[in-house]
C-alpha positions in Angstrom: -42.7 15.3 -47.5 -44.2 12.2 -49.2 -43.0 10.6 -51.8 -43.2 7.7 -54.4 -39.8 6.3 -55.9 -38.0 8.7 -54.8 -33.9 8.2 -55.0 -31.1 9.3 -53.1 -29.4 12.9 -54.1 -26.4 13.5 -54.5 -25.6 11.5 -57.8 -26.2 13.5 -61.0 -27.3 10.3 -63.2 -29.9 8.3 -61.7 -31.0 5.3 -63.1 -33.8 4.3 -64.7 -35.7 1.3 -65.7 -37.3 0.5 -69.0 -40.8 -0.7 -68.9 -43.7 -1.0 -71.5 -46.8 1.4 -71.4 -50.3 0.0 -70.8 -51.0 0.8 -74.4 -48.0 -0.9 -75.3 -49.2 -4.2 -72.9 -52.7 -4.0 -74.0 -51.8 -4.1 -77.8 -49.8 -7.0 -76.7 -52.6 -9.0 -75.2 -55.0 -8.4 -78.7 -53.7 -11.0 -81.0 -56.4 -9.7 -83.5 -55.4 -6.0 -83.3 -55.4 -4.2 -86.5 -52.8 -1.8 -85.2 -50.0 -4.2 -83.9 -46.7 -2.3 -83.9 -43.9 -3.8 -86.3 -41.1 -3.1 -84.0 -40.4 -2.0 -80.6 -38.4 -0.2 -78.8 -36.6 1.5 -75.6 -37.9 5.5 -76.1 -37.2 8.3 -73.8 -37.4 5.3 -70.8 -40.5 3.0 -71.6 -40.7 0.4 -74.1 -42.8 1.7 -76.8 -44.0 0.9 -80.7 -41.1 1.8 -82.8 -43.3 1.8 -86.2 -46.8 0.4 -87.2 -45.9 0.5 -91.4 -43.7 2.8 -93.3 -42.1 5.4 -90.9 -42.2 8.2 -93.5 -46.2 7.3 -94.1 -46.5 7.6 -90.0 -44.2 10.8 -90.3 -46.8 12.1 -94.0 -49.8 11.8 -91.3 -48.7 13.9 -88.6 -47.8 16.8 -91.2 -51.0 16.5 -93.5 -53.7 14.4 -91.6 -53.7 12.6 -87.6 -51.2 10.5 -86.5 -52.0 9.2 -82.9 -49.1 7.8 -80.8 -48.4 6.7 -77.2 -47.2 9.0 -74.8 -46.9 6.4 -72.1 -43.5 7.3 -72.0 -44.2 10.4 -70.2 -44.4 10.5 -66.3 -45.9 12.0 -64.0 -45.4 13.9 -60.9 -48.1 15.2 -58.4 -47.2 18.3 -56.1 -50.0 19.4 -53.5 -50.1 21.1 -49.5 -50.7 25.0 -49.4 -46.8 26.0 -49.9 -46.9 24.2 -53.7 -47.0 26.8 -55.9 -44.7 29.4 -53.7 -42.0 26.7 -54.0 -42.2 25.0 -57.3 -42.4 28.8 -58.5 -38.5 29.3 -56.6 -37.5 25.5 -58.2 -38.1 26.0 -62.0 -37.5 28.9 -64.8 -41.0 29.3 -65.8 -43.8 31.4 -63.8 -45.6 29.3 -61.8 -47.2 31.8 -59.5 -49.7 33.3 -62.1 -50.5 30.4 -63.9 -54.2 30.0 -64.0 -56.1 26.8 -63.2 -56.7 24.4 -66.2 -53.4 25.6 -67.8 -49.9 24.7 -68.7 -46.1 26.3 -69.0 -42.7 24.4 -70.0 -40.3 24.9 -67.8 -36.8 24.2 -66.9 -34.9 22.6 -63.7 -31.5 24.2 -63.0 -28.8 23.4 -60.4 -27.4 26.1 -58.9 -24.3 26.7 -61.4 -27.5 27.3 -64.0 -26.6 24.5 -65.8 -30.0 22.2 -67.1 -31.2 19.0 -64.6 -34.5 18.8 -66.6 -37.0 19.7 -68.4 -41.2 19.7 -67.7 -44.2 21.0 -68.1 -45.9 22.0 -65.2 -50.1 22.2 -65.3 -52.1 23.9 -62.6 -55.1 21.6 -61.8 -56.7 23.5 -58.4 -56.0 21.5 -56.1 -52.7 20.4 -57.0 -49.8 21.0 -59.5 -48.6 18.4 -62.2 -45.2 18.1 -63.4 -45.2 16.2 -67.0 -42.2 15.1 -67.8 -40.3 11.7 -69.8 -39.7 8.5 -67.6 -36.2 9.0 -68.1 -36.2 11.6 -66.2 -38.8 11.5 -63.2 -36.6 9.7 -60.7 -33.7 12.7 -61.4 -36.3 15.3 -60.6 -38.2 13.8 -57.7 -34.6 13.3 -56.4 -33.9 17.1 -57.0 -37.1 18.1 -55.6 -36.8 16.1 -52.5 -33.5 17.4 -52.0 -35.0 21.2 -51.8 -38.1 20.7 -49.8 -37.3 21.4 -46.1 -40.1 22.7 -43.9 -42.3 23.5 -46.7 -45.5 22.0 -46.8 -45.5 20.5 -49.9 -45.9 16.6 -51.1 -44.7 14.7 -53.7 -45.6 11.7 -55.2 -45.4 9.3 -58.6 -48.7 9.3 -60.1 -47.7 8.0 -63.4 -49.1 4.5 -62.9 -52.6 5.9 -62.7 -52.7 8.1 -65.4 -51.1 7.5 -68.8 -51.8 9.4 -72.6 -52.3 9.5 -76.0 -50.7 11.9 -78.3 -52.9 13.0 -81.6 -50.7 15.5 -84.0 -51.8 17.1 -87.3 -54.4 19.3 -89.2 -57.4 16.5 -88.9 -57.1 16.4 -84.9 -59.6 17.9 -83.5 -61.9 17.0 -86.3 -60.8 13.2 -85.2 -61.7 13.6 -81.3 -64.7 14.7 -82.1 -65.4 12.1 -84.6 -65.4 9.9 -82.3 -67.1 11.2 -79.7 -64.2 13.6 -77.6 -66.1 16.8 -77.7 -62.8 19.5 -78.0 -63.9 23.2 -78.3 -60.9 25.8 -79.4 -58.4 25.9 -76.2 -55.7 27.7 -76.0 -51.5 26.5 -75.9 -51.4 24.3 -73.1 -54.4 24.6 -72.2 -56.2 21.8 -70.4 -59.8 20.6 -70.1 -62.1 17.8 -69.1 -64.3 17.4 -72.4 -68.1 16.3 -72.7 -67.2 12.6 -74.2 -69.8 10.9 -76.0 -67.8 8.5 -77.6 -68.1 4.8 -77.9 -65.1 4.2 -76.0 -65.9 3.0 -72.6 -63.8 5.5 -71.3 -64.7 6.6 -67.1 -63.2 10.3 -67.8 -60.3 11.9 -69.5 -58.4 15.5 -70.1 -57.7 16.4 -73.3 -54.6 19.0 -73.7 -53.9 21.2 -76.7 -50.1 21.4 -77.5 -48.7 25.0 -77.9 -48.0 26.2 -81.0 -45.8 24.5 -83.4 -46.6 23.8 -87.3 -48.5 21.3 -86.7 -51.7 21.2 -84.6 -51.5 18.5 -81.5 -53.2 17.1 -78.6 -52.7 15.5 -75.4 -55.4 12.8 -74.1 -54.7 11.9 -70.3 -57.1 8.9 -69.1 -56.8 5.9 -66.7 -54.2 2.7 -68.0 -57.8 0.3 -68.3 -59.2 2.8 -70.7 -56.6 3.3 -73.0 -56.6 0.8 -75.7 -60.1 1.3 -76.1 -59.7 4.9 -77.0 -56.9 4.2 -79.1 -59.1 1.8 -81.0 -62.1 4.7 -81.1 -59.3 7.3 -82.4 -58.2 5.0 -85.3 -61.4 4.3 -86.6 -62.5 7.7 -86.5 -59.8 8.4 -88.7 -56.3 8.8 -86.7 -52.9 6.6 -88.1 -51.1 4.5 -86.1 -47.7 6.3 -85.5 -44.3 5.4 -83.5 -41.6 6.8 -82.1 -39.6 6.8 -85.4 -42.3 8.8 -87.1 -42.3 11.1 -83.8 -38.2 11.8 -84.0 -38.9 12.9 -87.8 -41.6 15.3 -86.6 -39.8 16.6 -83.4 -36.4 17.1 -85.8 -38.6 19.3 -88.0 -40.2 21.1 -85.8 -36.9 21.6 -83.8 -37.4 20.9 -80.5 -34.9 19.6 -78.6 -35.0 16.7 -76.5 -33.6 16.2 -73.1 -31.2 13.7 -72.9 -30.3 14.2 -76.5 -30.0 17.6 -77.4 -29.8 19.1 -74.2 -27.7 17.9 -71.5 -26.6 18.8 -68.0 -23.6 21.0 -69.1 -26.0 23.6 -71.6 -27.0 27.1 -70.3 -31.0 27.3 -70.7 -30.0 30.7 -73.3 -27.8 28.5 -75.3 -30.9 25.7 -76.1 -33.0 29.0 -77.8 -35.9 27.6 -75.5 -36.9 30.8 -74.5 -40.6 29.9 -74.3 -39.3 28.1 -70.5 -37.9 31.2 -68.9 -39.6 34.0 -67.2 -37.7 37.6 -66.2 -40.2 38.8 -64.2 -41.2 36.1 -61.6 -38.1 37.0 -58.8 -35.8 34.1 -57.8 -35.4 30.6 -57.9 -32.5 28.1 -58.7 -30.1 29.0 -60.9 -31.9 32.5 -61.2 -28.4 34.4 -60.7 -26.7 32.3 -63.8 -29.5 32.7 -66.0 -29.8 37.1 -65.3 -26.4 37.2 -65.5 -26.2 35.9 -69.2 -29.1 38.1 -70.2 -27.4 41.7 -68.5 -24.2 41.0 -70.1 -25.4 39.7 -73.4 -25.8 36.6 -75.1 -24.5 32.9 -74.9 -21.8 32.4 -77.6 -23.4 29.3 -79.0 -26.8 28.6 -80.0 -29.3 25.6 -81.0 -30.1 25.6 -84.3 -31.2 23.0 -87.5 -29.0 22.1 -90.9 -29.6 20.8 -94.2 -27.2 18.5 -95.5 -26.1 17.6 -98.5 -25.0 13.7 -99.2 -26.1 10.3 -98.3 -23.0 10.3 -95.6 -24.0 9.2 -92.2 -24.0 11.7 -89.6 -23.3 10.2 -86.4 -24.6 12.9 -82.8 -21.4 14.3 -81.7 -20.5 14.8 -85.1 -18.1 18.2 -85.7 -19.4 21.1 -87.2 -16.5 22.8 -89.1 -16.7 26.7 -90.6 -13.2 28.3 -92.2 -11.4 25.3 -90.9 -12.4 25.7 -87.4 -14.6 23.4 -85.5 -17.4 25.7 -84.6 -20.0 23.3 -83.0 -21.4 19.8 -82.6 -24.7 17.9 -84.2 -27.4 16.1 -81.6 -30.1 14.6 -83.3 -30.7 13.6 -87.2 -33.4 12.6 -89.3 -34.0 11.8 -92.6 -37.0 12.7 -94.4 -38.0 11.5 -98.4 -38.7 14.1 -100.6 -39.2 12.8 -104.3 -37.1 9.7 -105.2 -34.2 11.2 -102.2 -34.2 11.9 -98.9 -33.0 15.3 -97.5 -31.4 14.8 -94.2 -31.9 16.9 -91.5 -29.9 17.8 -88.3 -29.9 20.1 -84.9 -26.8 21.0 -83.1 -24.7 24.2 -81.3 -23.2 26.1 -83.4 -21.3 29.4 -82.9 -23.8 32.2 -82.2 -21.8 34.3 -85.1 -21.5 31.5 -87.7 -25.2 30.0 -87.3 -26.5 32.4 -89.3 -29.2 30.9 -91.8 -28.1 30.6 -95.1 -24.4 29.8 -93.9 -22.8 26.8 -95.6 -20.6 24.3 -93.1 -19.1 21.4 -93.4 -20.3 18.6 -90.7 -17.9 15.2 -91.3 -17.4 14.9 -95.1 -21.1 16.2 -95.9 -21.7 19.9 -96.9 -24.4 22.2 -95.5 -26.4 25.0 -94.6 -27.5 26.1 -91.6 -31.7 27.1 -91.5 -34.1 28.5 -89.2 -36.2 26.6 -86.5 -38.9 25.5 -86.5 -38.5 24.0 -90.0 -41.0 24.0 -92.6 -40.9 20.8 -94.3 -42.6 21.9 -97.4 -40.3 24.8 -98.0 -37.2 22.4 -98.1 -35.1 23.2 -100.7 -35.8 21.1 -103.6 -34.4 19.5 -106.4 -35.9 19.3 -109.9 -38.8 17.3 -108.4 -38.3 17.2 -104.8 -41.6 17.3 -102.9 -42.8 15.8 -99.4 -43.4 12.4 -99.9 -47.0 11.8 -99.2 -48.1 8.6 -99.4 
């Protein structure tokens, strides 16, 4: 096996080191950019543009128009030899053996108590497989990888420094990559191809992605580090908004999808995260396999992820309690705050009970009220007040 930055198993936190994205570098170098970011910051394990102007405009574009963003924070990791996809097929959740060239599955990484190491998604490119997943994670996984590779003939390696992305979410996407120049035909979830690019760019080659399906429309843009501000530049003047990571947190709460690290950790059961888009019952064994059947012949988890509204301007800290009859019932993970009218209506994912987290069920999380809704959320059915709407701006 070969490998790049691969650490030592045996450990089950292995560190990580922050680092800016080329993106982030580039805009760094252009004192006369018209995009400079107005903060920065340490996100999912590179150093990335916290926001460009008003988080909740950043957060307005992705819903109703293009937001681009950086996804230099994702990694990278390249698996090839002729025993690749018969292995990573027995490592992760997801079917990997009938996955067809130029497409995509998310996928899980269990130990073998079937508790969750990681989380990827895992594109079949021909000649080799690629697993995507965030730099806070890559060194945990090549390290897990490594650990399972005996005499297979399969190699590993860190390709992230020669690839990184842009992310484009919202209605006007497509309509934006081809604006300028990114020819995009319809593609299905995760599907990946190399477009006919005709833009203005300078850009050598790239592979455009379409997201899977979530409320709002998105695309991935892989292409080399020297070609990236340039594209980014090409995008925003064909009509995409500058977003960051803040504006990205609001649109990932709403959507309710939860983020390793954050809202999924080492000690949750893949049926208790309600991802069931990254398991397969039908591809035969592989790590945790045993765990994960088990739960499903004898019934369900008894927790499950799930989103609240609350009520209140209280702060709600992650960790926070989740209390139903007087009994603590489950725990919140992530919360975001988006403006509606003159207030903002907070929202928040968490475990709850399986038999309380029924939608429409009111709870009490700290001193605030509220009421537990259905994934993924859509913003513009919020509850409102007298004249609470989505804040466009």
């Amino acid at each position: 096996m070969n490998t790049q930055e691969a650490r030592p198993t045996g450990s089950l936190i292995i560190e990580y080191s922050m680092s800016t994205t080329p993106l982030q570098d580039a805009i760094s170098a252009q004192t006369a950019s018209k995009a400079r970011p107005a903060r920065v910051s340490d996100y999912r394990g590179a150093t990335v543009a916290e926001r460009f102007a008003d988080p909740q405009h950043e957060f307005s574009a992705l819903l109703d128009g293009c937001g681009i963003y950086d996804l230099g924070f994702r990694a990278r990791v390249s698996l090839t030899g002729g025993d690749r996809v018969r292995w990573l097929n027995g490592m992760v959740t997801s079917n990997i053996r009938d996955l067809a060239v130029g497409h995509g599955v998310y996928a899980f990484l269990l130990n073998p108590q079937g508790r969750i190491l990681g989380d990827m998604y895992v594109y079949n490119q021909g000649e080799s497989l690629i697993a995507e997943t965030d730099r806070s994670q890559v060194e945990k996984i090549i390290a897990t990888f490594d650990h399972f590779i005996i005499m297979d003939d399969v190699e590993v390696a860190n390709v992230s420094e020669k690839q990184t992305a842009l992310g484009l979410t919202g209605p006007e996407s497509r309509a934006v990559l081809n604006k300028a120049g990114i020819e995009v035909p319809n593609l299905e979830p995760l599907q990946m191809i190399t477009p006919q690019c005709n833009c203005d760019c300078g850009c050598v080659q790239c592979t455009v992605i379409h997201g899977e399906e979530a409320p709002q429309e998105s695309y991935e843009v892989w292409l080399a580090p020297q070609d990236v501000y340039n594209t980014w530049q090409a995008l925003i003047a064909a009509g995409a908004t500058p977003v960051g990571s803040e504006a990205l947190e609001m649109q990932r709460i709403a959507a309710g999808i939860p983020l390793y690290g954050v809202d999924i950790r080492e000690r949750d059961l893949p049926q208790e995260t309600e991802q069931t888009r990254a398991l397969n019952f039908n591809k035969g064994c592989y790590v945790g396999q045993e765990i994960v059947e088990r739960i499903r012949s004898r019934g369900n988890v008894h927790r499950k992820f799930t989103g609240f509204l609350l009520e209140g301007a209280a702060e709600i800290p992650a960790g926070a309690k989740i209390v139903s009859a007087e009994k603590e019932v489950g725990e919140i993970t992530s919360v975001a705050a988006l403006r509606t009218g003159h207030e903002e209506r907070r929202i928040a994912l968490g475990y709850i009970r399986r038999e309380v987290g029924v939608p429409g069920r009111e709870v009490t999380i700290g001193s605030s009220r509220a009421t537990v809704i259905q994934l993924p959320l859509a913003v513009g059915a919020l509850p409102q007040t007298d004249d609470a709407v989505l804040h466009k701006a």
